[in-house]
ZAMARGU-4260 file (C-alpha; in steps of 0.2 Angstrom, whole numbers, plus 5000, padded with zeros to 4 digits):
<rodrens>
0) 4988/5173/4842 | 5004/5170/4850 | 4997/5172/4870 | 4983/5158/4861 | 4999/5146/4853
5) 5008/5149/4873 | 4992/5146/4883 | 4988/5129/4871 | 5007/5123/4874 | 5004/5127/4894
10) 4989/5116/4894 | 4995/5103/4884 | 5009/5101/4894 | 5000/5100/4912 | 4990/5086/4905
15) 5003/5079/4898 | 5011/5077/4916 | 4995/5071/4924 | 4996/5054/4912 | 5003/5038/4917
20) 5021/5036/4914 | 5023/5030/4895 | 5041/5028/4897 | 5040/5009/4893 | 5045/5005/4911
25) 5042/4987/4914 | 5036/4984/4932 | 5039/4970/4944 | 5026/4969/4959 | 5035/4956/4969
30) 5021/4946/4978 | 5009/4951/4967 | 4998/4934/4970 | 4995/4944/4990 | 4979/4955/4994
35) 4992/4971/4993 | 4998/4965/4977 | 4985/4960/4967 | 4976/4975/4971 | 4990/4985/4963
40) 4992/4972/4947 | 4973/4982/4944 | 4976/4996/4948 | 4990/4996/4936 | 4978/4991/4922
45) 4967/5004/4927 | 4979/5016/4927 | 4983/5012/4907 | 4997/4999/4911 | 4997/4987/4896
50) 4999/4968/4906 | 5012/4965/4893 | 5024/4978/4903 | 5021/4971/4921 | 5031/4958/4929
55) 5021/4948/4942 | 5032/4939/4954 | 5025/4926/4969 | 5029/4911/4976 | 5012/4906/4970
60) 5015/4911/4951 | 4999/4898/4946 | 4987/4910/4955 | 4991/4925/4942 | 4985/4916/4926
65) 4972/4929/4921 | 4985/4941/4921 | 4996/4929/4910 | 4983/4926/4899 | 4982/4945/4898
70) 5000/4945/4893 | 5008/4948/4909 | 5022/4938/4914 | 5021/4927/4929 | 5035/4919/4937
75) 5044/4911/4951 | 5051/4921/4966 | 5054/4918/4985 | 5067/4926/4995 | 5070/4911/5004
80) 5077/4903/4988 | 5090/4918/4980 | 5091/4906/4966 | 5075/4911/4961 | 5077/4930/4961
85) 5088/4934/4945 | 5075/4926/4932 | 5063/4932/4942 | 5067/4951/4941 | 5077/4951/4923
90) 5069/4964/4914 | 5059/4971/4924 | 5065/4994/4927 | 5052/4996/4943 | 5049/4986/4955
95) 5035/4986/4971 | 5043/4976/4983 | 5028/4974/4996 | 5035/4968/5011 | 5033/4951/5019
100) 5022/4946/5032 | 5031/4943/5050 | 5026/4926/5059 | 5038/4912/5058 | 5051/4916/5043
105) 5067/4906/5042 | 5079/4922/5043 | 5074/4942/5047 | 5063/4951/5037 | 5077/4965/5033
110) 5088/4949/5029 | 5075/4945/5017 | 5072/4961/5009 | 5090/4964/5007 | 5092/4949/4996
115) 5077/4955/4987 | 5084/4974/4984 | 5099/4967/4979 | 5095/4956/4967 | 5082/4968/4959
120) 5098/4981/4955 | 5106/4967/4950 | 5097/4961/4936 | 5094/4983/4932 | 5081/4987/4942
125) 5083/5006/4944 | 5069/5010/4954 | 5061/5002/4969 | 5046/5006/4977 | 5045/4999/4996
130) 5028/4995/5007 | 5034/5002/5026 | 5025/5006/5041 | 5016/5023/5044 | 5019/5022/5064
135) 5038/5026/5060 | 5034/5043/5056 | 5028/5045/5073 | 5046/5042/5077 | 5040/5023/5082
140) 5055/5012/5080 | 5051/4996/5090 | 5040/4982/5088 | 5031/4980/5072 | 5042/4994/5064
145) 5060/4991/5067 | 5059/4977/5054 | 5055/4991/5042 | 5066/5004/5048 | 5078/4992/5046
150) 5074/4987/5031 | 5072/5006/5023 | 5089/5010/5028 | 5095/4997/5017 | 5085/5004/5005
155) 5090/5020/5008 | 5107/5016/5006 | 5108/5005/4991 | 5114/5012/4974 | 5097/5012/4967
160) 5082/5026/4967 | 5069/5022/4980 | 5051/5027/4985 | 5044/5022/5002 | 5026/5021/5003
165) 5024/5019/5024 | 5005/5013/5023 | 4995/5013/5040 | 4985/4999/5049 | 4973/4991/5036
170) 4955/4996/5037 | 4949/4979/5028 | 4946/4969/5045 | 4934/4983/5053 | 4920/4976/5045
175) 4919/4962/5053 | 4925/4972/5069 | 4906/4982/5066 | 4895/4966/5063 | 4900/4961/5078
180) 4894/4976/5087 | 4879/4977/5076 | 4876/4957/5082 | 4876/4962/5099 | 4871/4979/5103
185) 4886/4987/5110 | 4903/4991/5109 | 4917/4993/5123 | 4925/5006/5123 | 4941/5009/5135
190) 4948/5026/5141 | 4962/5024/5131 | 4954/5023/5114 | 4964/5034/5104 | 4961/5028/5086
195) 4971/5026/5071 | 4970/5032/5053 | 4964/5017/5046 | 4968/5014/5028 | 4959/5001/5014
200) 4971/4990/5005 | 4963/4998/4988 | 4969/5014/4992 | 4987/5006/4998 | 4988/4999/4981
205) 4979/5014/4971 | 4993/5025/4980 | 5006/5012/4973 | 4999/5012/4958 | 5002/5033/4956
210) 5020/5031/4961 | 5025/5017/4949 | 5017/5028/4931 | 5021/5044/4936 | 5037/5053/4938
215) 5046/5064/4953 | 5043/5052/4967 | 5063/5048/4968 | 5069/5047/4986 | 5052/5051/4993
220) 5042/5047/5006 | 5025/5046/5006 | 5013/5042/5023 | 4998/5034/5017 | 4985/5036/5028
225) 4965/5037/5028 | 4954/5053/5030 | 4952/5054/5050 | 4958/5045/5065 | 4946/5033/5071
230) 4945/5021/5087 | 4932/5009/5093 | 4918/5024/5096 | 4920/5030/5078 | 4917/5013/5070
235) 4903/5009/5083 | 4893/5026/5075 | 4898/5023/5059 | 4892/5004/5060 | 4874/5010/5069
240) 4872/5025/5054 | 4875/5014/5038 | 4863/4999/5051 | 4851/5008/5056 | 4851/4999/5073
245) 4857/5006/5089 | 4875/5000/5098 | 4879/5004/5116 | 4894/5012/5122 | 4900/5004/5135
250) 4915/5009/5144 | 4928/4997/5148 | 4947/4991/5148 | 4941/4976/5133 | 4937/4987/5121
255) 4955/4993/5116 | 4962/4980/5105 | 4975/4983/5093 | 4981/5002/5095 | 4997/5014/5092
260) 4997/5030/5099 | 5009/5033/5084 | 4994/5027/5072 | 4984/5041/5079 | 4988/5055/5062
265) 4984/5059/5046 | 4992/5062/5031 | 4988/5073/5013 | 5000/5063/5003 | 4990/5050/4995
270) 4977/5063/4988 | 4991/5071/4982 | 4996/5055/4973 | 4980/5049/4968 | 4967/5065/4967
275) 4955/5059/4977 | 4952/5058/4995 | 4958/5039/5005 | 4940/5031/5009 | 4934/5031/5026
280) 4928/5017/5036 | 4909/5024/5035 | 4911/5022/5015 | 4919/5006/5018 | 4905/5002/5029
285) 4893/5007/5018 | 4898/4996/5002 | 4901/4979/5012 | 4888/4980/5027
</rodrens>
C-alpha cells in the first residue's frame, strides 16, 4: 500500500511540474501588437494563461483590443518616450521584452533596451525574458549581433533574473522565396549555399511562451532553432515535393542571398521547452503552399 501511496505522490508530482506556472505571475509581453508578440499573447492563452494576468504593451495599444475585451490590459509603451514606461510596466512580475527592429531608431538599440530593462525592475519586474540572436552562439559578435550582445550583457548584469531566448533567422519569408521557384522552374544555387536553421515565428513564440509559465529557466540560455539546416537546394526540393512540379537547379553566384555561416546549426533546446519538435520548412510549406 505504501509502495502504491509513494508511486501515486511520484506521479502526481511529475505532472504537477509539467503544468503552466500558476504562481499568479502577471506578464508583460512588451510589443505585443508585433508578429513576434502577438504570437506569444496566444500562445500564452493556449498555454492556460487567463488574459486577466497578461500585460500587453506596444506603441500601438489600439491594435490589442480583443485581447482587452478578453480582460487583458492594454497599454502605452515606447522606448523612445521613458515617460511612458513606468505605467506601462506597474504590476507586471515577468516580462518578454522582444527586441526592436534595427533600421533608422533615434539612439542605439542597447540604449533602448537598457531603458526598457530598467524600467521593468523598477516598477518590480523580477524576471525578464530577452528575444536575442542565435548567430552569437557561433561566437558571431558583429553586424546584426553586436546590438544583442550588447544588449544581453546589460541584461546579464542587471539586478534582475533573466532568460535569453537567442532565436535564429525566421522561416515565415521562405514561402514566398519557394513560389518564386515554383513560378519559374528553377532555383540558383551558389557554391557557397551553406544553410541556416530556419525557425517560424510560431515556434519562437511557442518557445516563449514555455519559458514565461514554467519554472527553472533563471539565467538561462536557450538557442532556438529549427529541425535542420537548410539553404537554397533544401527549399527548392522541399517546394517541388509539396508542388508536385519540377525546379531546376542551377548553379550560380545569385542564388545566395541572405546567409551566416554562424546560422548553419541546430539546437534541442526548444523541444526541450515545448515537447515537440521546431516545424520544418517542408511542414511549413505544406500548410501555406
Amino acid at each position: 500500500m505504501h509502495r502504491v501511496l509513494a508511486l501515486c505522490l511520484l506521479a502526481f508530482a511529475a505532472l504537477t511540474r509539467a503544468q503552466p506556472d500558476e504562481s499568479g505571475d502577471r506578464i508583460i509581453v512588451s510589443g505585443a501588437s508585433g508578429n513576434l508578440g502577438e504570437l506569444t499573447v496566444q500562445a500564452l492563452l493556449e498555454r492556460g494563461v487567463p488574459a486577466s494576468r497578461l500585460i500587453l504593451v506596444s506603441r500601438t495599444p489600439e491594435k490589442l483590443e480583443k485581447y482587452a475585451a478578453m480582460g487583458a490590459s492594454t497599454r502605452f509603451g515606447d522606448f523612445t518616450r521613458p515617460e511612458s514606461l513606468p505605467s506601462a510596466y506597474a504590476g507586471g512580475t515577468r516580462m518578454l521584452l522582444i527586441s526592436i527592429g534595427g533600421g533608422a531608431l533615434p539612439e542605439p538599440r542597447p540604449v533602448l533596451h537598457r531603458r526598457a530593462i530598467e524600467a521593468a525592475i523598477a516598477a518590480g519586474v523580477e524576471h525578464i525574458v530577452y528575444t536575442s540572436w542565435a548567430a552569437i552562439s557561433q561566437g558571431d559578435e558583429g553586424g546584426i549581433s553586436a546590438d544583442h550582445v550588447a544588449t544581453e550583457k546589460i541584461l546579464m548584469e542587471s539586478d534582475v533574473a533573466w532568460t535569453i531566448l537567442r532565436n535564429s533567422v525566421y522561416m515565415d519569408g521562405v514561402p514566398d522565396q519557394a513560389r518564386r521557384m515554383i513560378e519559374s522552374g528553377r532555383a540558383v544555387v551558389s557554391p557557397d549555399d551553406v544553410g541556416m536553421s530556419y525557425v517560424t515565428r510560431a515556434d519562437c513564440a511557442a518557445a516563449a511562451g514555455a519559458v514565461l509559465t514554467t519554472p527553472g529557466h533563471e539565467n538561462k540560455i536557450y538557442d532556438i532553432t529549427g529541425p535542420a539546416v537548410v539553404g537554397i537546394r533544401g527549399i527548392a526540393e522541399a517546394a517541388a515535393a509539396v508542388s508536385g512540379k519540377a525546379i531546376e537547379i542551377v548553379e550560380g553566384r545569385a542564388g545566395g542571398g541572405f546567409a551566416l555561416r554562424s546560422l548553419a546549426f541546430t539546437s534541442p533546446d526548444f523541444e526541450r521547452l515545448t515537447g515537440r519538435r521546431p516545424t520544418s520548412v517542408r511542414e511549413l510549406l505544406e500548410s501555406t503552399l
